[in-house]
C-alpha positions in Angstrom: 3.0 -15.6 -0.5 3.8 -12.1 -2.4 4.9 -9.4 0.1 1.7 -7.2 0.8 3.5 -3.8 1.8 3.9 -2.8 -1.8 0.1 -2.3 -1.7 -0.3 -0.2 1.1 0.7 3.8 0.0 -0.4 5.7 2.9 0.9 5.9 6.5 -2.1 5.8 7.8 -3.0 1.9 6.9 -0.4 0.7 9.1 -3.1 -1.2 10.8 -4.2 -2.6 7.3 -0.7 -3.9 7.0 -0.9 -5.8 10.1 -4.1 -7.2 9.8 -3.1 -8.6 6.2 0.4 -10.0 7.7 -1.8 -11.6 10.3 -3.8 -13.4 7.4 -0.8 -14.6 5.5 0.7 -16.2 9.1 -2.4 -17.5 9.8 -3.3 -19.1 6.0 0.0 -21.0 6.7 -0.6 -22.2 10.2 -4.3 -23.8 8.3 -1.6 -25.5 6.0 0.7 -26.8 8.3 -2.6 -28.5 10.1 -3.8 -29.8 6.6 -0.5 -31.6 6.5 -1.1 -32.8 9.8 -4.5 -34.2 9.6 -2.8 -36.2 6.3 0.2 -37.3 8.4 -2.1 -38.1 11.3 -4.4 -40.3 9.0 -1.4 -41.9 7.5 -0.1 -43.3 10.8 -3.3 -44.6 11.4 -3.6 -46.4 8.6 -0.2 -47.9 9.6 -1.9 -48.6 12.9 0.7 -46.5 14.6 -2.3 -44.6 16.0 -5.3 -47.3 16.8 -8.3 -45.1 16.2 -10.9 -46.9 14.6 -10.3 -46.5 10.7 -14.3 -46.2 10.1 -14.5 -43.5 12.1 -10.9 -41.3 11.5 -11.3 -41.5 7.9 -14.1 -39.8 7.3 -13.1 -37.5 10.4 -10.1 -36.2 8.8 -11.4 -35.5 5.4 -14.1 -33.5 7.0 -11.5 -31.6 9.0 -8.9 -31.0 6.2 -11.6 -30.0 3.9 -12.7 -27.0 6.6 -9.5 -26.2 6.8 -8.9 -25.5 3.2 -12.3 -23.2 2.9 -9.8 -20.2 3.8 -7.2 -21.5 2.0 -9.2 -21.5 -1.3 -10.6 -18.4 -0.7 -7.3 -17.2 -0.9 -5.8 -19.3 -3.8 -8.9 -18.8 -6.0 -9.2 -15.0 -5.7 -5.9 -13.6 -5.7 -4.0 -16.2 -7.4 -6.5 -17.7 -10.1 -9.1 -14.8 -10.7 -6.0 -12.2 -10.3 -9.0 -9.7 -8.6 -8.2 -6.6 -6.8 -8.1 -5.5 -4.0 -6.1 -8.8 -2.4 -9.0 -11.0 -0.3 -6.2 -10.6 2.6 -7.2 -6.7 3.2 -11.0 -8.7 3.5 -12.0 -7.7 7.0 -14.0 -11.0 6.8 -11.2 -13.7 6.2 -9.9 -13.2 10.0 -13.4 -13.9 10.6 -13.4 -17.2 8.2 -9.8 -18.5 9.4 -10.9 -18.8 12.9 -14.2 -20.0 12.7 -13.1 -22.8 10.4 -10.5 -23.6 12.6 -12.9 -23.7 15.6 -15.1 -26.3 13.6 -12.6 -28.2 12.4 -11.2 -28.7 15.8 -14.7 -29.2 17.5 -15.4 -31.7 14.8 -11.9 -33.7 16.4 -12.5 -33.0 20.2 -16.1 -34.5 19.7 -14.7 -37.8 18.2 -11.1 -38.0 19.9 -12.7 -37.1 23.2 -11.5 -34.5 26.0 -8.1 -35.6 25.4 -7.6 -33.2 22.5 -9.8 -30.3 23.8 -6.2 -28.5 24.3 -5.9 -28.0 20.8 -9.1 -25.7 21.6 -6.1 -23.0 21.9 -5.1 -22.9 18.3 -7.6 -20.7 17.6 -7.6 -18.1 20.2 -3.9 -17.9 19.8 -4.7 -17.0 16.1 -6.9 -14.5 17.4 -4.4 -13.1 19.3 -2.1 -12.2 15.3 -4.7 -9.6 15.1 -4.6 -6.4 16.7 -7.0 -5.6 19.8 -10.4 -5.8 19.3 -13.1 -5.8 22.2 -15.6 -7.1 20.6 -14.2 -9.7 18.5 -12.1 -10.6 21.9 -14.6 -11.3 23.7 -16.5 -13.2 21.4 -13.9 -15.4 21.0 -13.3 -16.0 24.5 -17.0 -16.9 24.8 -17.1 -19.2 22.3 -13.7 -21.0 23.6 -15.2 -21.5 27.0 -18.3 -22.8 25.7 -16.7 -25.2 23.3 -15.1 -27.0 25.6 -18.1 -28.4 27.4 -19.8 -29.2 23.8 -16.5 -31.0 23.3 -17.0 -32.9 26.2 -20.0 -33.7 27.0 -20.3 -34.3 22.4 -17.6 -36.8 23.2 -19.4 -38.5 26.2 -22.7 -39.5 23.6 -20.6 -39.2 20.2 -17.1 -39.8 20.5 -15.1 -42.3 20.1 -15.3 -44.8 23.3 -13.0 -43.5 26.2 -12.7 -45.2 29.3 -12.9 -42.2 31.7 -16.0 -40.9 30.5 -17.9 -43.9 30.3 -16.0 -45.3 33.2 -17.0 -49.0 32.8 -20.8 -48.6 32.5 -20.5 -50.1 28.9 -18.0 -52.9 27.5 -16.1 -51.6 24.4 -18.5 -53.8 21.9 -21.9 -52.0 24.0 -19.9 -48.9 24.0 -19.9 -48.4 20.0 -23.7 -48.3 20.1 -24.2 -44.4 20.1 -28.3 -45.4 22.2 -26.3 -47.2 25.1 -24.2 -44.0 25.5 -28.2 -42.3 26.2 -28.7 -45.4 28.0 -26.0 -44.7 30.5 -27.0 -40.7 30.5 -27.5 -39.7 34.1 -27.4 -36.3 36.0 -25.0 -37.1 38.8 -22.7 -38.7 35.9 -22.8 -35.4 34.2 -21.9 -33.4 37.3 -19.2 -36.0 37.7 -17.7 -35.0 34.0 -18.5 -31.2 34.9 -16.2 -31.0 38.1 -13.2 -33.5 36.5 -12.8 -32.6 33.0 -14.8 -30.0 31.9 -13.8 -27.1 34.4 -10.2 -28.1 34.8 -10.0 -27.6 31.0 -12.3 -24.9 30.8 -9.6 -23.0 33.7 -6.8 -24.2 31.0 -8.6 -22.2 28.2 -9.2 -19.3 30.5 -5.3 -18.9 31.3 -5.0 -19.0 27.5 -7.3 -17.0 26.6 -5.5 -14.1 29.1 -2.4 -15.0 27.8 -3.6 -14.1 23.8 -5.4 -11.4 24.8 -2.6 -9.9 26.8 -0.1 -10.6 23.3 -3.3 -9.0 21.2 -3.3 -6.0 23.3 0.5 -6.0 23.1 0.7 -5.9 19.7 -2.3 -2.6 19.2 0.1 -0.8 22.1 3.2 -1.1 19.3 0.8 -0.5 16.0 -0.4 2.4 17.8 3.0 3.9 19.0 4.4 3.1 15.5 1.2 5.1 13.6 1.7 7.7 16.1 5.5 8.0 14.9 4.8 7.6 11.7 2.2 10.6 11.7 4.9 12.9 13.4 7.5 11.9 11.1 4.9 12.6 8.0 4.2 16.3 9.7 7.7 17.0 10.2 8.6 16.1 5.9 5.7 18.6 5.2 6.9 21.4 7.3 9.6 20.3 5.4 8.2 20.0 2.2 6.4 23.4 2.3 9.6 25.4 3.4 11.9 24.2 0.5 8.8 24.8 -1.7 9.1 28.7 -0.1 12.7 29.3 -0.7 12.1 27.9 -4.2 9.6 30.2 -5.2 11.1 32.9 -3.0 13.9 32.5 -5.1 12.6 32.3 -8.5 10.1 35.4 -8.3 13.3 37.2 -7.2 15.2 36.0 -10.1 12.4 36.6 -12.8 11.5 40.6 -11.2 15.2 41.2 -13.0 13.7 40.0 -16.6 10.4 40.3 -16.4 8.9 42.7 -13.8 7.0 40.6 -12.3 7.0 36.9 -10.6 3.8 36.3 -12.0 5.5 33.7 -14.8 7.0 31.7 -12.2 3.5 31.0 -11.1 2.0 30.2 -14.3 4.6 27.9 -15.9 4.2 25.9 -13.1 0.4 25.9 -13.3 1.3 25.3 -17.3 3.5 22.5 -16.2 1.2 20.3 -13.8 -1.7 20.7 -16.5 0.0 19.1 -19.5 1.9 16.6 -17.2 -1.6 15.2 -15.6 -3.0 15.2 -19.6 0.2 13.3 -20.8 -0.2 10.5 -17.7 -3.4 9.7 -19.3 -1.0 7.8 -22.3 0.0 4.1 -21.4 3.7 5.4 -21.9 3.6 7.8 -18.9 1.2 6.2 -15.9 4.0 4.9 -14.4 6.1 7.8 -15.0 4.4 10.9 -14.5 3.3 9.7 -11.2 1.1 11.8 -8.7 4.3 12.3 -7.1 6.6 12.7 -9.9 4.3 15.5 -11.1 4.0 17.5 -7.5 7.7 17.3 -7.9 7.8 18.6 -11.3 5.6 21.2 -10.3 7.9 22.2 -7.4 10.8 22.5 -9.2 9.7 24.6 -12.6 9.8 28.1 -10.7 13.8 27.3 -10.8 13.7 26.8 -14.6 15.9 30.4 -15.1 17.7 30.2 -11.8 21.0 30.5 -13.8 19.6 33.8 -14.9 21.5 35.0 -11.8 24.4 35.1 -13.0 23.4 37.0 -16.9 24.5 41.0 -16.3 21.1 43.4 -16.2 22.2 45.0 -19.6 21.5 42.2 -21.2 18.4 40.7 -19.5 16.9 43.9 -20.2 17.9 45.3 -23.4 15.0 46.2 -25.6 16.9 44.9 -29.0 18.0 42.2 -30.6 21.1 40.2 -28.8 24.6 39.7 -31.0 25.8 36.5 -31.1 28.2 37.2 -28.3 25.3 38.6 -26.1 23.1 35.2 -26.6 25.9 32.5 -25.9 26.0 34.5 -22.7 22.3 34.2 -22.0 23.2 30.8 -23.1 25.0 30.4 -19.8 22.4 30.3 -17.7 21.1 26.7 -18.5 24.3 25.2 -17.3 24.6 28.1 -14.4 21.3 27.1 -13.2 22.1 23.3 -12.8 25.2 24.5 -10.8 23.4 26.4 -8.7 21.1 24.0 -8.1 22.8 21.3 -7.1 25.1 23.8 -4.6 21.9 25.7 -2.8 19.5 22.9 -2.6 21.5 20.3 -1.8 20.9 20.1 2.0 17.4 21.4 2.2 15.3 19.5 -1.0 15.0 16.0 -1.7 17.2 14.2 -3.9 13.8 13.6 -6.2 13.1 16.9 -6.2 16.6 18.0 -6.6 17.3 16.0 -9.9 13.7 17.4 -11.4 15.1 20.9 -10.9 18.2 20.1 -12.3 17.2 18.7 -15.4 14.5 21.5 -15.8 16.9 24.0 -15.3 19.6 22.7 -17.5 17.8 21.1 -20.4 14.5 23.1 -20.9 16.0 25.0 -23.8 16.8 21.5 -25.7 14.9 20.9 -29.1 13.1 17.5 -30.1 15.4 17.8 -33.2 18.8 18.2 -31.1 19.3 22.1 -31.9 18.7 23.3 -28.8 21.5 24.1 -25.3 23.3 23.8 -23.8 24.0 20.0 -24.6 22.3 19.2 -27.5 20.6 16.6 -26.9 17.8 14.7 -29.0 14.1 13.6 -28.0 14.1 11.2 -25.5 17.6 12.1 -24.7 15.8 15.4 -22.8 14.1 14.6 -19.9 10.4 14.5 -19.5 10.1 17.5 -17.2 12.0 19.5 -19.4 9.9 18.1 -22.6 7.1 19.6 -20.7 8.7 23.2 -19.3 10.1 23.7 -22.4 5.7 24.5 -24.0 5.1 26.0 -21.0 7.8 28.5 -20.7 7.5 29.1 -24.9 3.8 29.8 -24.2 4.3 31.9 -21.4 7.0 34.2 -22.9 4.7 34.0 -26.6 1.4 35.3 -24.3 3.5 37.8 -22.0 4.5 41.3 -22.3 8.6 41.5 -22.6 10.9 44.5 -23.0 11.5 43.2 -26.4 8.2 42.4 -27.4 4.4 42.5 -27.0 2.4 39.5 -26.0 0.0 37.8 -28.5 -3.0 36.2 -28.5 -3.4 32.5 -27.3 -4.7 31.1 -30.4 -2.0 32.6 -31.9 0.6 31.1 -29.4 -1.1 27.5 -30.2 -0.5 27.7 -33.4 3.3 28.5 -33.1 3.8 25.7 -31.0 1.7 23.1 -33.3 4.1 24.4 -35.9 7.1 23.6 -34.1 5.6 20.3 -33.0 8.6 17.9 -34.0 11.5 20.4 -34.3 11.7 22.3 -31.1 8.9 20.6 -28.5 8.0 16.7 -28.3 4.9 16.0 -30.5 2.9 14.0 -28.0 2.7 17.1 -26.0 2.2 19.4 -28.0 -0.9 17.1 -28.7 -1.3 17.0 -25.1 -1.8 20.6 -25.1 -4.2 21.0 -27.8 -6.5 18.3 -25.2 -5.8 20.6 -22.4 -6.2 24.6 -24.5 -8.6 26.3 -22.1 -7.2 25.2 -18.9 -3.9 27.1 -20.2 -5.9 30.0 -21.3 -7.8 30.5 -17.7 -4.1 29.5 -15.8 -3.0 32.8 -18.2 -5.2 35.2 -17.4 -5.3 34.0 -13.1 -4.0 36.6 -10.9 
């Protein structure tokens, strides 16, 4: 069987996790008994065992056919039909395993007698896989005790003749006669049976029944103290989580009051960012890729995008005129700068996830689909996703924003530059991306 944790995303299903390991362990212990009731019929057949054949045949295809109910359950669903969700998160197949397993193993105390009632345990031992539940506990524990005197008592009228039960009333020829078994019925015999077979075993299944309840409770104490670390650790990577997310916005509205004025653009390009990138998941090509997590982190790290900008003099962040060539291989700088910076401040205190989305944003949103852009020159897929997708966004931004050296203009307007350039400077899937996705870019540019 596949492993199941893949399947479980949140912290808090720990206990779902459990219960489903329970099902796989349990799913194999019904095979293992399968083969068993064939390797138990097989020795028969050889007369190793001496049971009569009439009888055990027909008695173990009844009990390895219960047996498998689960087992199909299993095989059919998940590995024929290929549904989802798995039938082992089924809060029902606990309940299916071990009340097959009870039948199955009535079905072979009432025929082998009160000499296999101890395998009456299997199935509270199975119950006790599961994690603590009161109710179900104690049904099972009921159900245990009572089974054992239906066992018994099944065996006395049903069963397959046994010498201490019948104790010589009947000859073994009489004895096969199921109506000489009522014959023989009589209340001081049944008291008899009570006080030397049924409560002895019934005290046997009680002591087990403590003992799997005891391992059940066990087992909740440790899920529980695990969950409970779990959730702390989880509280602790937020705190975490929300104070790099600080200094990087801290940082970046810093950087952009130098350019700009304002730390407003930080703010939008992110918005700008997380809108296209949840519109460009919706493609086959990017579910797996843009994932809900690969997107918060995208998000996290586009406030950095002009880190490097640090390290560009004032003159030239803020001259009003057209920059000489000289003047823009400096501004150049700062893609590379930024990276470098990057990788030296954040190192300790963001995750490397994070860290390498912040990087590549920083150093590559200035690329071109058509390799013309800095600082590497590198060519459509070459430049990765998150700086495909900051790249529109800061364009946009700077196109609908007031600059020292320009005037903003008018969305539409913006649009259309970028449609334009659709194949030369951005990646053409987003820029159709963006043209899905036009209003919620023109109310994330006029939010405060």
């Amino acid at each position: 069987m596949k492993n199941y944790f893949s399947i479980v995303k949140d912290k808090k299903d720990i206990y779902t996790v459990a219960e489903i390991n329970a099902n796989i362990f349990n799913l194999k212990c019904l095979g293992v008994l399968t083969l068993v009731c064939v390797l138990t019929e097989t020795l028969n057949e050889l007369r190793i065992f001496t049971v009569e054949k009439k009888l055990m045949l027909p008695m173990m295809i009844g009990i390895t056919a219960i047996l498998l109910v689960p087992i199909s359950v299993y095989i059919i669903h998940d590995l024929a039909l290929k549904k989802t969700p798995s039938v082992l998160q089924w809060k029902g197949l606990k309940l299916l395993i071990i009340l097959a397993t009870y039948i199955a193993f009535l079905v072979l105390c009432v025929i082998l007698s009160f000499h296999a009632v101890l395998v009456m345990i299997v199935p509270v031992l199975m119950t006790a896989q599961y994690r603590y539940n009161k109710r179900f506990s104690l049904w099972v524990a009921i159900g245990s005790i009572l089974l054992v005197p239906i066992s018994i008592y099944g065996s006395f009228f049903f069963g397959v003749p046994d010498r201490n039960l019948i104790k010589g009333a009947l000859n073994e020829a009489e004895s096969l006669i199921i109506a000489n078994r009522f014959k023989i019925y009589s209340s001081k015999r049944m008291i008899e049976i009570l006080f030397h077979y049924v409560i002895p075993e019934i005290l046997e299944m009680v002591t087990v029944i403590i003992l799997a309840t005891g391992i059940s409770k066990r087992n909740a104490r440790m899920l529980d103290r695990q969950e409970n670390l779990m959730r702390v650790a989880k509280e602790e990577m937020e705190k975490r989580n929300q104070l790099q997310i600080k200094v990087i916005e801290d940082l970046a509205s810093v950087i952009e009051t130098r350019d700009i004025g304002t730390g407003e653009h930080v703010k939008r390009t992110k918005k700008y960012v997380g809108i296209l990138a949840r519109e460009l998941k919706k493609l086959d090509k990017y579910k797996n890729i843009l994932t809900d997590d690969a997107i918060k982190n995208i998000e996290s790290a586009a406030p950095l995008h002009d880190v490097g900008k640090i390290a560009v003099p004032d003159h030239l962040l803020l001259k009003p005129g057209k920059l000489t060539a000289e003047e823009f291989e400096q501004i150049k700088n700062h893609a590379q700068k930024g990276g470098e910076m990057i990788n030296h401040i954040f190192i300790n205190i963001a995750d490397k996830s994070l860290l390498d989305r912040a990087f590549n944003i920083a150093v590559s949103h200035h690329e071109k689909w058509d390799g013309s852009g800095y600082p590497n020159g590198l060519k459509g897929e070459e430049i990765p996703i998150e700086a495909r997708l900051m790249a529109i966004a800061d364009v946009f931004d700077a196109l609908v924003s007031d600059r020292v050296y320009k005037q903003a203009i008018p969305a539409e307007e913006a649009f259309s530059i970028i449609i334009d350039n659709a194949g030369t400077h951005f990646d053409p899937e987003i820029v159709d991306a963006l043209l899905c996705v036009k209003d919620e870019f023109i109310k994330a540019s006029t939010e405060e």
